[in-house]
C-alpha positions in Angstrom: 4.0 -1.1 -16.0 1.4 1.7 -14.8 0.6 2.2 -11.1 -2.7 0.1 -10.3 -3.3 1.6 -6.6 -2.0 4.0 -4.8 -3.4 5.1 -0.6 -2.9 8.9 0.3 -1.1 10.4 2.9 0.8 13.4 1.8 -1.0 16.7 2.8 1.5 19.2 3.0 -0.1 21.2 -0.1 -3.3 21.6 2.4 -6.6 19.7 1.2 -8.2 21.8 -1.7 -5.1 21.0 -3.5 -5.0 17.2 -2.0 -8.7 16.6 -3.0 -7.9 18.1 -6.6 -4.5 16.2 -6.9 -6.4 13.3 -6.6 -9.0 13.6 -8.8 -6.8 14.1 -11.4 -4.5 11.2 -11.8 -5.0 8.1 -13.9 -5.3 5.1 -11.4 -6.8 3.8 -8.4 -7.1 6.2 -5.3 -7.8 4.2 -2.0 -8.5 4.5 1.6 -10.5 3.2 4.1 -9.8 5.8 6.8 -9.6 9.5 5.6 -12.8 11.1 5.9 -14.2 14.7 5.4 -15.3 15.9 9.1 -18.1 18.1 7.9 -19.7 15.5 6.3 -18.4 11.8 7.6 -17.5 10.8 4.0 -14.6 9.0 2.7 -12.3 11.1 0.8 -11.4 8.1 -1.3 -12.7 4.5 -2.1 -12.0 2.3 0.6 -10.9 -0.9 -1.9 -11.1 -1.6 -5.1 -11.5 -5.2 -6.8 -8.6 -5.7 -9.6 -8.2 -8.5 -12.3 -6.2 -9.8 -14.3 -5.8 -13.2 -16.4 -8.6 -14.4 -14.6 -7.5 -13.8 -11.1 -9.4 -10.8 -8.7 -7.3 -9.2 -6.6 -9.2 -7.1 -3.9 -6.9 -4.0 -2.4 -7.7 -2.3 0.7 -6.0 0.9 1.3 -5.2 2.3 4.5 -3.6 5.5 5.7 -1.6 6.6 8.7 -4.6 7.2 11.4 -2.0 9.8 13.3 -1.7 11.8 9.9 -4.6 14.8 11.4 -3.6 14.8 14.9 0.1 15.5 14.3 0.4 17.6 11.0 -0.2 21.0 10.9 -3.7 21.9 11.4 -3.8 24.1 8.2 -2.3 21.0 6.6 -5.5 18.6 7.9 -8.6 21.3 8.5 -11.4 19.5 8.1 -10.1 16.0 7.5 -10.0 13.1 9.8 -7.5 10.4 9.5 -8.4 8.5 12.9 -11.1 6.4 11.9 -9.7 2.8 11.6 -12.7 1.3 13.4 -14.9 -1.6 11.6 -12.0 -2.4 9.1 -12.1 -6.2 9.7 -15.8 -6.4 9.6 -15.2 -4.2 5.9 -12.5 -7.0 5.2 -15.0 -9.7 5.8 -17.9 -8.4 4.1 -15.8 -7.9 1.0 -14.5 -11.1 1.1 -17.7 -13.0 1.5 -19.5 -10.4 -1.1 -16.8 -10.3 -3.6 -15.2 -13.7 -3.2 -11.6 -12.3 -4.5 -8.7 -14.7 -4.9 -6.7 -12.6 -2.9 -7.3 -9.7 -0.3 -4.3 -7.1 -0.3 -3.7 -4.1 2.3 -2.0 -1.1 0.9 -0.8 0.9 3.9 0.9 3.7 4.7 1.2 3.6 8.8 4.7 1.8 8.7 6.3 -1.3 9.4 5.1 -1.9 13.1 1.5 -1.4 12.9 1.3 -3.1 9.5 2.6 -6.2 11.2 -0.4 -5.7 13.8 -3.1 -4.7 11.3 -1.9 -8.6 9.9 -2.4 -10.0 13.4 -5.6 -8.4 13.9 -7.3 -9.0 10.7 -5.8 -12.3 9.4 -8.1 -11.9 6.0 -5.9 -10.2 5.0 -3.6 -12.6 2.8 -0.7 -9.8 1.7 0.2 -6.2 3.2 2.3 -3.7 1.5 3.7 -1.4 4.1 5.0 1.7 3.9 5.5 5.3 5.7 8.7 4.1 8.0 11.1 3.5 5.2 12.4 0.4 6.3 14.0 -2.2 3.9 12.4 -5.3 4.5 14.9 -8.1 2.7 12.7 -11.3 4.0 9.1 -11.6 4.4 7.6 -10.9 7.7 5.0 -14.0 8.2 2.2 -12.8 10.7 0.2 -16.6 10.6 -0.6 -16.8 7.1 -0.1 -13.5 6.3 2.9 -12.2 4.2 4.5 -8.4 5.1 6.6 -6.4 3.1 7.9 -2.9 2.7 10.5 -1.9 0.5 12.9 1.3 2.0 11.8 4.8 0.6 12.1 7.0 -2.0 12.7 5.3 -4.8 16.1 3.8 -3.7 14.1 0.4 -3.6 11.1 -1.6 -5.5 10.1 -4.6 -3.7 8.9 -7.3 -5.9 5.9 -10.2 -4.6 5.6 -13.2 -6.7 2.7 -15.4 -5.1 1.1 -19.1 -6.1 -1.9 -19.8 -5.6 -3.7 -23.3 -5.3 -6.8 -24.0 -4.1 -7.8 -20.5 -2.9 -5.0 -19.9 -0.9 -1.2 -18.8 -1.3 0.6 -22.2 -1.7 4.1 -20.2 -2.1 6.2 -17.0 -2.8 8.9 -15.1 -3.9 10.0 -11.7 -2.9 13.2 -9.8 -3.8 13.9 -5.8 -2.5 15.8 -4.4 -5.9 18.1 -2.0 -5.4 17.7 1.0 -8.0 20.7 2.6 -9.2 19.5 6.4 -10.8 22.7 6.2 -12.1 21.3 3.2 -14.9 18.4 5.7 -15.9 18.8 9.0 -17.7 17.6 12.1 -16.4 13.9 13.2 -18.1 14.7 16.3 -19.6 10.8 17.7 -18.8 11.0 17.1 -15.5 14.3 19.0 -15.2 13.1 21.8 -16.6 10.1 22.1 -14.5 12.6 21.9 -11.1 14.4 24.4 -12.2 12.0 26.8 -13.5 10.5 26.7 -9.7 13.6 26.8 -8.2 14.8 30.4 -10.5 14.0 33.1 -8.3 15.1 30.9 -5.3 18.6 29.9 -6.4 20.8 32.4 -3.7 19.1 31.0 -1.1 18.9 27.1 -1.9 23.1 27.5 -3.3 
């Protein structure tokens, strides 16, 4: 299945190249709290409302508010990651304006403040953690509110079955799936590109 939403973090190209990465892939780019200094804007839409078979899920995406005051400052000029302010009252609004079945945070700011983004905005009915790369093998339950986060890199895909009755999540399933790369063969395109970068480089990197 194709990615549906994805939240940014990863600036190390600098942000020209960030900013035109973005505008150039095929699904949802969110976040509610990277903004252009110069002009106050969001880099990226804060949510977006999804549906399918009559159910509208509402994802709100969320990056690591730390990201421009600890990378590089050529990695961050003129971005501003801090500004986490006003998300419940954005949670709220949506909710009430919108009127989604379910309302989803897609973070990157790890496992720890995910669990207190849950506490402080209970509206929230799911968050999706990531950035500290832990393996979460049982739901964290913050009230209502369910918390995952699957490891890193590919080693794992955590998978979130929910039920809902009468507007709310009446029960769940989640599994963390170990992925084997030894079960998938390699994609021939995407070898060649690795090495054709890594060419002049080889003495060094061997």
């Amino acid at each position: 299945s194709a990615v549906a939403a994805w939240t940014h973090w990863e600036v190390v190209y600098g942000p020209e190249r960030i900013r035109k990465l973005m505008s150039e892939v095929n699904y949802k780019v969110i976040c509610y709290n990277f903004h252009d200094k110069a002009t106050g804007k969001r880099l990226f839409a804060p949510s977006v409302i999804l549906e399918k078979d009559g159910v509208r899920v509402a994802f709100v995406g969320a990056t690591d508010p730390t990201t421009t005051t600890r990378q590089p400052p050529v990695e961050v000029a003129g971005l501003d990651s801090t500004r986490m302010s006003g998300l419940r009252e954005f949670v709220q609004d949506l909710k009430q304006k919108e009127k989604p079945d379910l309302i989803v945070l897609l973070d990157h700011t790890g496992l720890a403040p995910s669990v207190q983004l849950a506490h402080d905005i209970p509206e929230f009915d799911i968050v999706l953690s990531g950035n500290t790369h832990e393996r979460v093998y049982k739901p964290i339950l913050v009230g209502k509110t369910i918390v995952v986060e699957p490891g890193s890199m590919g080693s794992f895909m955590g998978e979130l079955d929910v039920t809902l009755s009468d507007g709310s999540i009446s029960g769940y399933n989640y599994k963390l799936i170990g992925i084997d790369e030894a079960q998938f063969a390699e994609n021939q395109y995407v070898k060649s590109l690795v090495e054709a970068v890594e060419r002049p480089f080889q003495a060094r990197l061997r």
